[in-house]
KOLPAPA-39566 format. One line per field, with one value per residue (C-alpha): chain; residue in one letter; residue number from 1; x, y, z. Coordinates in steps of 0.2 Angstrom, whole numbers, plus 5000, padded with zeros to 4 digits. Layout:
# KOLPAPA-39566
tilum = (A  ...)
dogu = (a  ...)
tipa = (NUM  ...)
u = (X  ...)
v = (Y  ...)
w = (Z  ...)
//
This chain:
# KOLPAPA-39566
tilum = (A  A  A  A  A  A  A  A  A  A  A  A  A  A  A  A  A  A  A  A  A  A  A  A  A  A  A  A  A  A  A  A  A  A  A  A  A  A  A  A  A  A  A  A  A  A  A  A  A  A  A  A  A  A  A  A  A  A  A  A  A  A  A  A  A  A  A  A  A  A  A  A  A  A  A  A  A  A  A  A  A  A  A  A  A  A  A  A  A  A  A  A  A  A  A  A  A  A  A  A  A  A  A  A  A  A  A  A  A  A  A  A  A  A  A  A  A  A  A  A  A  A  A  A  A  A  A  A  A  A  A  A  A  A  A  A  A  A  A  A  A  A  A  A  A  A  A  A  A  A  A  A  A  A  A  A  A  A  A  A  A  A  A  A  A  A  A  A  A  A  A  A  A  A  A  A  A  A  A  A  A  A  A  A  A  A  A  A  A  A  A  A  A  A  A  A  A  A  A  A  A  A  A  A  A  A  A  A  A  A  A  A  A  A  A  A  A  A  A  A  A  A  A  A  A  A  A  A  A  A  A  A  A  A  A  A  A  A  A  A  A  A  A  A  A  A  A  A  A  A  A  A  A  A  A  A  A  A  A  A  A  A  A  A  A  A  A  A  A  A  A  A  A  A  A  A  A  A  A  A  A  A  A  A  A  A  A  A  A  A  A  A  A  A  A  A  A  A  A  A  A  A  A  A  A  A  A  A  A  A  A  A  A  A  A  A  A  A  A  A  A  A  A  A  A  A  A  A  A  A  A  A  A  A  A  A  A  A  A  A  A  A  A  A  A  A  A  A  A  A  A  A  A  A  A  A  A  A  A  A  A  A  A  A  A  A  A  A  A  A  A  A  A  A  A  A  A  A  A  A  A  A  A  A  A  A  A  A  A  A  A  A  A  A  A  A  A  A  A  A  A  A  A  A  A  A  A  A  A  A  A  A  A  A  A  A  A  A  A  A  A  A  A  A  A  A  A  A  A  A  A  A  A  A  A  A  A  A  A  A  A  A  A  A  A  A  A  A  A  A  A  A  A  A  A  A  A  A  A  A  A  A  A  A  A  A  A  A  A  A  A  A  A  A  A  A  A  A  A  A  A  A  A  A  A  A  A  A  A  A  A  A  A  A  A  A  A  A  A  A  A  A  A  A  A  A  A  A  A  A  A  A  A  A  A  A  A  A  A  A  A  A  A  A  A  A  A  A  A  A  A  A  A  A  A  A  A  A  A  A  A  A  A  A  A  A  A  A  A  A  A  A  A  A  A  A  A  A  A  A  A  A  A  A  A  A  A  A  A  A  A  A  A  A  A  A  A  A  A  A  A)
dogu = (x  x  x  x  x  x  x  x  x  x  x  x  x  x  x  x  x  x  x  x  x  x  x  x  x  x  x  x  x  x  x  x  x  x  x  x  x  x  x  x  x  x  x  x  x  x  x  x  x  x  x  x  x  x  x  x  x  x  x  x  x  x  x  x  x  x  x  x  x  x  x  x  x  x  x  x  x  x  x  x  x  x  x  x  x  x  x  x  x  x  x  x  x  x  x  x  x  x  x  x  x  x  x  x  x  x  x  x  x  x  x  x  x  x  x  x  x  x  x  x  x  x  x  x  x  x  x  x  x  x  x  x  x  x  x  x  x  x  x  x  x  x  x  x  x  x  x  x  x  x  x  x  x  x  x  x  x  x  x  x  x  x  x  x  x  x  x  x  x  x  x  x  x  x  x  x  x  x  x  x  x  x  x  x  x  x  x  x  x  x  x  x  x  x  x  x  x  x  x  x  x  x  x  x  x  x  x  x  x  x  x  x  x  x  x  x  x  x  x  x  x  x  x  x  x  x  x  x  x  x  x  x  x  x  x  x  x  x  x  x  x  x  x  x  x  x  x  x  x  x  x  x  x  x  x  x  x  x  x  x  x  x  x  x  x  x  x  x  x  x  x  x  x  x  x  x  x  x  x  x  x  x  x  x  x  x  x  x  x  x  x  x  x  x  x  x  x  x  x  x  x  x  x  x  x  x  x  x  x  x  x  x  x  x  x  x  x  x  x  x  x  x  x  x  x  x  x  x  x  x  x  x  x  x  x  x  x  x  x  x  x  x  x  x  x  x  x  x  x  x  x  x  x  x  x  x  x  x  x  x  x  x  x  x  x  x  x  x  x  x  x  x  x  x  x  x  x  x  x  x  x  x  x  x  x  x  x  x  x  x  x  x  x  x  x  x  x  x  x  x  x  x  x  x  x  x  x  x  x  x  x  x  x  x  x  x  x  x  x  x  x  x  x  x  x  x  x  x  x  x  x  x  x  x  x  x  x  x  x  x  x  x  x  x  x  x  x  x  x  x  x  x  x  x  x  x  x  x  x  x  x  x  x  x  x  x  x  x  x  x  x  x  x  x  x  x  x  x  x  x  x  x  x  x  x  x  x  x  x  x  x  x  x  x  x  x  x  x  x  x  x  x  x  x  x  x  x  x  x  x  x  x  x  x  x  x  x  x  x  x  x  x  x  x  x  x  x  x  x  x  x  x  x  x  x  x  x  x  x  x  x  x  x  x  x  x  x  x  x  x  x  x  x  x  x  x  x  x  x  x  x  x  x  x  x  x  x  x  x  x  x  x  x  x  x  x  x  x  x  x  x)
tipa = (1  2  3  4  5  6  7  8  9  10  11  12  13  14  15  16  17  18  19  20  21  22  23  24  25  26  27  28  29  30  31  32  33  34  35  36  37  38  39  40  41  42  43  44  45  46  47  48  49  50  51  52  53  54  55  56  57  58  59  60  61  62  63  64  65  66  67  68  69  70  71  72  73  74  75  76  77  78  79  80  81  82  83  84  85  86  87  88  89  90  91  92  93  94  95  96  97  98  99  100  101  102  103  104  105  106  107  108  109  110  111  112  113  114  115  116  117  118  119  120  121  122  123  124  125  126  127  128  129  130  131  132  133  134  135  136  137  138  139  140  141  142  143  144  145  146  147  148  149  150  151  152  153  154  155  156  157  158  159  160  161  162  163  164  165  166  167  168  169  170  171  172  173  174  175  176  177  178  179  180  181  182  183  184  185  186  187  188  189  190  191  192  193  194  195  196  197  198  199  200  201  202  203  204  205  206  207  208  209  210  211  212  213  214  215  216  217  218  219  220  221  222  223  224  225  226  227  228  229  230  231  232  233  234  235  236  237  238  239  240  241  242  243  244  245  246  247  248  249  250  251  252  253  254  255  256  257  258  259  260  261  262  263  264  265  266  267  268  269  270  271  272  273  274  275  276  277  278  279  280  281  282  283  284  285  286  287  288  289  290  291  292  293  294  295  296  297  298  299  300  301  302  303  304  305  306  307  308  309  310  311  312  313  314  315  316  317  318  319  320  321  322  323  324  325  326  327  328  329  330  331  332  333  334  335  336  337  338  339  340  341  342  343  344  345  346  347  348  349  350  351  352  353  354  355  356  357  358  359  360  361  362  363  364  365  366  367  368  369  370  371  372  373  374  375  376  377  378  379  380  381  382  383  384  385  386  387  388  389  390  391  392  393  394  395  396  397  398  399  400  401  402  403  404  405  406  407  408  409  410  411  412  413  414  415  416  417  418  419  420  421  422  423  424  425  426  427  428  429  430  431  432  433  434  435  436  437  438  439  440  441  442  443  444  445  446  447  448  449  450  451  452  453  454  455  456  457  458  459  460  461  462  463  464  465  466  467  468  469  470  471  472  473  474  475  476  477  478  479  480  481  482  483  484  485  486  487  488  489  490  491  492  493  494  495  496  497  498  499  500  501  502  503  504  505  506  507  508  509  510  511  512  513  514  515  516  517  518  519  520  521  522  523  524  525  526  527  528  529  530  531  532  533  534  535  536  537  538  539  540  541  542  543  544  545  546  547  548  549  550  551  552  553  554  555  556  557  558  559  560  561  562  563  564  565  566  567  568  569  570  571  572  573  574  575  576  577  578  579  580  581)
u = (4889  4887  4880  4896  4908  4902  4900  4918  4926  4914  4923  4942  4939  4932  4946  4962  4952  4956  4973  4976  4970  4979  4997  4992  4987  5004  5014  5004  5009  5026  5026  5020  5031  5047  5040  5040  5056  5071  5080  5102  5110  5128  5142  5143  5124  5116  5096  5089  5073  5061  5050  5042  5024  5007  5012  5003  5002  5000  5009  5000  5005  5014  5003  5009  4995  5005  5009  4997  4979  4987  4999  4997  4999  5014  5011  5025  5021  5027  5027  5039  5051  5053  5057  5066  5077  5080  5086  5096  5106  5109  5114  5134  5131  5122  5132  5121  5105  5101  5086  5076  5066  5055  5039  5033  5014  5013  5005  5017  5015  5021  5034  5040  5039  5051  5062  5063  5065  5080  5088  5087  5097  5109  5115  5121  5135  5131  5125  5112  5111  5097  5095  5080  5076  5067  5063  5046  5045  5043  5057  5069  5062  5068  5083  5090  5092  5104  5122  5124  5108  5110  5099  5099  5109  5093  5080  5070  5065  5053  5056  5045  5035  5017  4999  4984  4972  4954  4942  4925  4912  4897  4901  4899  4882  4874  4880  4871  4856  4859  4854  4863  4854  4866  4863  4875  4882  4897  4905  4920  4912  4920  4916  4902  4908  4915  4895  4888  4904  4917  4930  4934  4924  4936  4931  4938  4953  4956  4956  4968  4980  4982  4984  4995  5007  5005  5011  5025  5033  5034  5041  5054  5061  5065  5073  5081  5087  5092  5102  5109  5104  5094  5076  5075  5088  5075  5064  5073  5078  5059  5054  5067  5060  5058  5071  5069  5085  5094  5112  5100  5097  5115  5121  5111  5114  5099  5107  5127  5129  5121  5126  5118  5112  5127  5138  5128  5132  5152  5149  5140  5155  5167  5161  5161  5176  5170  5167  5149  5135  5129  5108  5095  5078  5064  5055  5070  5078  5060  5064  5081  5085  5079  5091  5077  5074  5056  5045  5038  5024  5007  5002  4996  4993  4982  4983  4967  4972  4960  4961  4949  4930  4918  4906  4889  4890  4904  4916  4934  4950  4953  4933  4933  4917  4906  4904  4920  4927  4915  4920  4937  4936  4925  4937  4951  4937  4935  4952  4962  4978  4972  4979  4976  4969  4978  4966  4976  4965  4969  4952  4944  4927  4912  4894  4889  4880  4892  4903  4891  4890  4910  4910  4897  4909  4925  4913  4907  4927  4932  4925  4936  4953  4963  4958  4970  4968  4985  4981  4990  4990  4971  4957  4944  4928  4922  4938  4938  4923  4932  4948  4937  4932  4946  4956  4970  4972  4989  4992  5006  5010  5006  4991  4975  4961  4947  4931  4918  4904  4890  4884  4869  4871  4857  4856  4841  4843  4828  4832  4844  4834  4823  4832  4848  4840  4822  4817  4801  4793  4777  4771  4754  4757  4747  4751  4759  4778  4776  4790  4803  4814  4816  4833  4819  4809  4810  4812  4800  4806  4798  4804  4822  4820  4814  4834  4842  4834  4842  4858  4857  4853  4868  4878  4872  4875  4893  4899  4887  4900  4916  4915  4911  4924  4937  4929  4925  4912  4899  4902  4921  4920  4908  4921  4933  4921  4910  4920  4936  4950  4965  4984  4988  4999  4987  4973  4987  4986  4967  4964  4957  4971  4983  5000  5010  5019  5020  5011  5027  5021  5002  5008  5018  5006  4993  5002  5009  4989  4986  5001  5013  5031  5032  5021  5019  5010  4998  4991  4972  4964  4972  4979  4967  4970  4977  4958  4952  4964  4962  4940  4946  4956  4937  4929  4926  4939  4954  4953  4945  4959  4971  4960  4961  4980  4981  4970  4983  4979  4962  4959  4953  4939  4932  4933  4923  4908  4910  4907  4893  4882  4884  4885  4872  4862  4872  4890  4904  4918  4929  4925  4942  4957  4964  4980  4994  5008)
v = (5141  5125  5137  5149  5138  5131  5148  5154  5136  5140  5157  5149  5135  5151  5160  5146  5140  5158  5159  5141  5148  5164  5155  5143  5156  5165  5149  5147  5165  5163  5145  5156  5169  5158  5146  5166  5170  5160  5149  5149  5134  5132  5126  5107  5105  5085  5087  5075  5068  5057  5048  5037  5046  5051  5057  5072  5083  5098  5103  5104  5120  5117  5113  5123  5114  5099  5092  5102  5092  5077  5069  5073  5062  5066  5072  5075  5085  5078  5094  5101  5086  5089  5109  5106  5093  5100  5116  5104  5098  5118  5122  5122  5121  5105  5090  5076  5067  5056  5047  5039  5027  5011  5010  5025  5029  5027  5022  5017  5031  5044  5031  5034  5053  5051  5040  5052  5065  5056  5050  5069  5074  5061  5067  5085  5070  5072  5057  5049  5038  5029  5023  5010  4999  4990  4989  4988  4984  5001  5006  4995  4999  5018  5010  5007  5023  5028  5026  5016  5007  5006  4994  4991  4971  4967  4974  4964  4967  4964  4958  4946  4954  4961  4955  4960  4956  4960  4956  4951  4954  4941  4929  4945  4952  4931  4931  4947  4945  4958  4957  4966  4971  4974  4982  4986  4984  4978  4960  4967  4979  4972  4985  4977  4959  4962  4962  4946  4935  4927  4926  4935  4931  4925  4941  4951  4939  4943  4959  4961  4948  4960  4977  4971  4961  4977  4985  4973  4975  4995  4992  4978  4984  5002  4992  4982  4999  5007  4992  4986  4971  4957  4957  4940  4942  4951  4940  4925  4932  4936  4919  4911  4909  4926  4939  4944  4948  4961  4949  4942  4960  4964  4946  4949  4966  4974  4985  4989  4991  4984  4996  5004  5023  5029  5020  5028  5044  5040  5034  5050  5059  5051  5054  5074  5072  5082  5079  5086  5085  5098  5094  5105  5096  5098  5108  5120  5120  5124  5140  5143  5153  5147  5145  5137  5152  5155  5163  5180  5182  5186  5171  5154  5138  5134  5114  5111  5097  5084  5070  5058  5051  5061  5068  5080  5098  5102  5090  5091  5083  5067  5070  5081  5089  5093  5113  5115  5110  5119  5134  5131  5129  5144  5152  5148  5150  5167  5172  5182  5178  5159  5152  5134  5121  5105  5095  5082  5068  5057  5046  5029  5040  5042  5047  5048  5063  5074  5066  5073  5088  5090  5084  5098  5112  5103  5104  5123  5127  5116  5126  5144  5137  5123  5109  5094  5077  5070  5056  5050  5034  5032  5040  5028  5027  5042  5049  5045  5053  5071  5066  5060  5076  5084  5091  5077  5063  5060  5046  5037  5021  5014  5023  5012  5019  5014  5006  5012  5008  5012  5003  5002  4997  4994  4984  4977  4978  4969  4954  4961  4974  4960  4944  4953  4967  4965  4981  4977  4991  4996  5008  5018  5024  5031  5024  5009  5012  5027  5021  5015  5010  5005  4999  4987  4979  4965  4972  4968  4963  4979  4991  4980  4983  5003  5005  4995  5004  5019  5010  5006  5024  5032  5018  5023  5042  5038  5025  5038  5054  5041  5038  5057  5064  5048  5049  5031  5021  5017  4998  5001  5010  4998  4984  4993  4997  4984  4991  4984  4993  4995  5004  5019  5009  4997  5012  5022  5006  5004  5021  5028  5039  5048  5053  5043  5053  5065  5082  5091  5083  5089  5106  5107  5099  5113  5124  5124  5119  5137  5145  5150  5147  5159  5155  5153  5139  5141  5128  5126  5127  5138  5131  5133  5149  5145  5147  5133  5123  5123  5119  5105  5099  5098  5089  5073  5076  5080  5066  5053  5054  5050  5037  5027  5032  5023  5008  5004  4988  4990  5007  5003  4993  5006  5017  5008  5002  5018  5026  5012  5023  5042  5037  5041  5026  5027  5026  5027  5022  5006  5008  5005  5004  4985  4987  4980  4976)
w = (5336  5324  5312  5313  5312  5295  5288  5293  5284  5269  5268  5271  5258  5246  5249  5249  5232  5226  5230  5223  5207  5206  5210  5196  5183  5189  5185  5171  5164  5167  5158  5141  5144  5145  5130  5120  5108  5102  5105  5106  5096  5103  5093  5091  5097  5093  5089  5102  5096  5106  5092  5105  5105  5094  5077  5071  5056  5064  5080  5095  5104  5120  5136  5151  5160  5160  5177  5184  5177  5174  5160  5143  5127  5119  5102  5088  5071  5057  5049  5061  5063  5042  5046  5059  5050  5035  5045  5055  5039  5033  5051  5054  5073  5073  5071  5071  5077  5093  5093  5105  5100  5107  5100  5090  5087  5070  5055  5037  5027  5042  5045  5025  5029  5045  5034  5019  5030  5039  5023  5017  5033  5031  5013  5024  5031  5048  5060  5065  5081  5088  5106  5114  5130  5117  5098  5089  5071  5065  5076  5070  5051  5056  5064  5048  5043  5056  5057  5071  5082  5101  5112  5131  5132  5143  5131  5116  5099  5087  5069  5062  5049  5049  5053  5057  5073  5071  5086  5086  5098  5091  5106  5120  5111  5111  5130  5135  5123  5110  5094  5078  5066  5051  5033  5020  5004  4997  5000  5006  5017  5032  5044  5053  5052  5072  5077  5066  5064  5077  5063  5045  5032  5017  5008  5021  5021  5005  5005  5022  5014  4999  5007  5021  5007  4998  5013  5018  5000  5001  5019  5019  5002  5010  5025  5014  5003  5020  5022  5008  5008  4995  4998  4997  5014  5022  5019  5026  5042  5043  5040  5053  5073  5078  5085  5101  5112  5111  5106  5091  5085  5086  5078  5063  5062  5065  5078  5079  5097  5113  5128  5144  5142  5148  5136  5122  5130  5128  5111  5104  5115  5106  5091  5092  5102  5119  5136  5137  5122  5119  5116  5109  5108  5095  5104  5107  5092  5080  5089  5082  5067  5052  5037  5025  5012  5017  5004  5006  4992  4997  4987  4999  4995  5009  5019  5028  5040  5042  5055  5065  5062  5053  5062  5059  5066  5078  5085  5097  5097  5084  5074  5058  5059  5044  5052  5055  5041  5027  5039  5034  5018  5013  5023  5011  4996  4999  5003  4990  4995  4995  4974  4978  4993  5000  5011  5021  5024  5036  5043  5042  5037  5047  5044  5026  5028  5034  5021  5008  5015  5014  4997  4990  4998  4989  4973  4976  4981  4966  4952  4960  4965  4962  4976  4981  4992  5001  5006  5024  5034  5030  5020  5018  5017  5021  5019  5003  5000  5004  4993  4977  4973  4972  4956  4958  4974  4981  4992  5001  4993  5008  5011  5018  5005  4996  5005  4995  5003  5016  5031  5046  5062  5073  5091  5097  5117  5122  5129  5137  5146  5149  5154  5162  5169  5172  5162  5151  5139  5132  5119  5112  5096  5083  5069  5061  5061  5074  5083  5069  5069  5089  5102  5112  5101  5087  5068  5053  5038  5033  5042  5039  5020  5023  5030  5018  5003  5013  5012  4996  4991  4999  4990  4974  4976  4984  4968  4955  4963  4963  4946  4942  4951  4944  4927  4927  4919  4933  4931  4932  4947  4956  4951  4965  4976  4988  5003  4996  5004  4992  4999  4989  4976  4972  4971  4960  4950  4947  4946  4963  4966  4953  4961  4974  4984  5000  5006  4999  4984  4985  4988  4975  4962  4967  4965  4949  4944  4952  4942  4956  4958  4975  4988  5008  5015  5026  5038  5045  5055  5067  5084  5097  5111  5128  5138  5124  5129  5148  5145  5134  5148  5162  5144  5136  5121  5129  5144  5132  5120  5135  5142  5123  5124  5142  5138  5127  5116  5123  5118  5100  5109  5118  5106  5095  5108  5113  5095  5090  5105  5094  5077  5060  5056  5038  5040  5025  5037  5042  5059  5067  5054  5059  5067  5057  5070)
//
């Protein structure tokens, strides 16, 4: 009877599993059917824009499984923003711009795209108003932009100028017994400095001084612009005690108005005069009718979008993997309609030998069609790797770049097994160096010296293809190099990048190098299908990119223990881009 009554629950749970599933696959249809079409604009419509989230180049197709396996990370394309607001400015039925903002996730040289793009909308003589709880530095540097700033009276803001926090782990490996083992080349080739030093070594100083005032000067002579204000005025109120309520921001103007939601609301109403707004979101309204002339030519200049680590083989959300990416660009290779390729590089680099493999393909690619870097918050490293041989680099001016150089990182784990866990190890081998290099065991001098040589060698062949592809003197090139990390004016200064200026700008560039003046662009890779989607949702990339996303200030460390356990032995990467908040 037992026996019975287990079977007959086994076939209910089979059967209520099923109908679960064919309810959510019917929601889930009808959430693609009602996302299919256009959308209606209604006269006197405000574009409301939410900018609090992770910025993208390419959009992210919209999740109908949200809600239903949990919260999803709310991504905004850049690309689309620019469209949609350049429509925006054309469209007789929008009437302005209200913008949330608190904290958006980005890095400088997408928060000079948003700006450009917003300033562009402004000269159509429509409004922009911004509304927050609270206001980050970056959001009161797009603040500026708009017509009039709102902030909640209880809410605080930041505005005290920029710095950057590194941490080191040297004083948590002593404590549980493990030992770095670290090779690499390059004084400024800060990287690895986290695992054998508890502070900055003055090299590295130097190096994050110049970048970040690099950085400041592009940043705070915009506001300043946006403002009309002196510089040197900006640069007082940044050295005063900082700002932080929300009466501070309003008494030295950095916002206009300090009101409660609802009073924003009647201000934006009695701006266009009604008694309801009218709101179309972004999402909605990139579904509107589009008034930009679009081109119709069979010609393409093609943008291969890449952004994360590098990695070997295949990869998932936030790596550029070496297959995937020499997939895409023969792709474009072969492809007739294909005049000229953009790669949009945006990565602190990764393993040198997927790098390399990358780079050959740009070479083999090169040498039939036109190929262009745009360089966006970061290509570094290994990312500069990709961009160095291309025809012509184009970087932000406050573009993170450089870092030429190459690195090992190699823990020895057996004190630790052995004093904190009681794990001892034994080994046969056959010959000397059978087992070399090993996790649990105590490394000669000789087999320390076999993997620099290595590291040596892959530094050689990156500065030997640097200096090819920037046609530089060796010596010259070496002079740049060491790991030093350079922002995209200084690089455009010294001569590791040749334009300043946008992906628009790229695009344009190559094009004319291809001889085209009508042409459709064409983005890659392609979005990924529904199904894709949904298994990316039971695997490690989709739920480990919202697990970094929640651990919030601690989500760069995880993800860099967590990427010291997969990673090639030799690296051309930064490892973690410091944050500059």
């Amino acid at each position: 009877m037992q026996f019975l009554k287990y079977v007959l629950a086994t076939i209910v749970g089979i059967f209520l599993f099923y109908i679960l599933f064919f309810f959510l696959f019917m929601g889930i249809g009808s959430m693609f059917s009602s996302s299919e079409g256009t959308s209606e604009v209604k006269e006197g419509t405000v574009l409301k824009l939410d900018l609090d989230g992770k910025f993208t180049d390419l959009k992210k197709p919209e999740d109908p499984f949200t809600g239903i396996l949990g919260d999803e990370i709310n991504y905004i394309s850049i690309r689309e923003l620019q469209t949609s607001l350049k429509n925006a400015a054309l469209d007789p039925k929008i009437k302005g711009i209200s913008i949330s903002i608190n904290d958006p996730s980005m890095g400088f040289a997408e928060l000079e795209e948003v700006r450009s793009a917003l300033l562009n909308f402004k000269k159509s003589g429509k409004f922009i108003y911004t509304y927050g709880d609270y206001l980050s530095e970056k959001a009161i540097l797009l603040c500026a932009v708009a017509d009039s700033a709102f902030i909640h009276p209880e809410g605080s803001v930041e505005f005290n100028g920029l710095s950057s926090e590194i941490t080191y782990f040297q004083g948590t490996l002593e404590k549980l017994g493990i030992e770095p083992i670290i090779f690499r080349v390059g004084e400024y080739k800060s990287a690895v400095e986290p695992y054998f030093r508890k502070d900055m070594s003055e090299a590295s100083k130097e190096q994050i001084k110049s970048y970040l005032g690099s950085i400041s000067h592009k940043v705070y002579s915009n506001f300043a612009q946006d403002k009309n204000w002196a510089l040197a005025s900006v640069d007082s109120l940044l050295n005063k005690a900082p700002i932080f309520t929300s009466d501070e921001a309003l008494k030295f103007d950095l916002v206009q108005a300090v009101a409660y939601a609802d009073q924003y609301e009647d201000a934006i109403k009695n701006k266009l005069g009604v008694k309801k707004v009218e709101y179309a979101t972004l999402s909605t309204y990139s579904k509107a009718k589009k008034l930009i002339k679009e081109s119709t030519s069979s010609d393409r200049v093609a943008v291969i979008v890449s952004e994360g680590e590098i990695v070997d083989g295949n990869g998932g959300e936030g790596f550029i993997a070496a297959e995937e990416f020499i997939k895409e660009i023969k792709r474009a290779r072969k492809d007739k309609k294909v005049k000229a390729i953009v790669l949009r590089i945006n990565s602190p680099g990764g393993s040198a030998m997927a790098s390399d493999k990358m780079w050959r393909e740009i070479q083999l690619t090169k040498k039939e069609k036109p190929v262009f870097a745009s360089m966006g918050n970061v290509a570094a490293s290994g990312g500069y790797y990709m961009a160095m041989g291309c025809d012509t680099i184009v970087a932000h001016p406050t573009t993170i770049t450089g870092s030429i150089g190459i690195f090992g990182v190699m823990l020895n784990f057996q004190k630790f097994m052995n004093d904190k866990l009681g794990v001892t190890f034994d080994e046969v081998s056959t010959h000397t160096y059978s087992n070399s290099p090993s996790s649990v065991k105590k490394m000669t001098e000789v087999e320390k010296q076999s993997i620099q040589n290595m590291i040596n060698k892959g530094y050689e062949s990156f500065t030997t293809k640097a200096a090819q592809g920037r046609k530089m003197d060796l010596n010259e090139l070496k002079s740049l190099a060491g790991g030093r990390v350079w922002t995209g004016e200084q690089a455009k200064e010294n001569g590791l990048v040749d334009i300043l200026g946008d992906l628009d700008t790229a695009i344009e560039l190559a094009a004319k190098k291809a001889g085209i003046k009508d042409y459709q662009v064409k983005y890659y890779p392609y979005p990924k299908s529904d199904f894709d989607r949904l298994i990316e949702k039971f695997t490690k990339s989709g739920s480990e990119a919202q697990l970094i996303e929640k651990l919030g200030e601690f989500g760069p460390i995880y993800k860099t223990i967590k990427g010291l356990s997969k990673m090639d032995l030799v690296q051309a990467r930064m490892f973690e881009v410091p944050e500059i908040r």
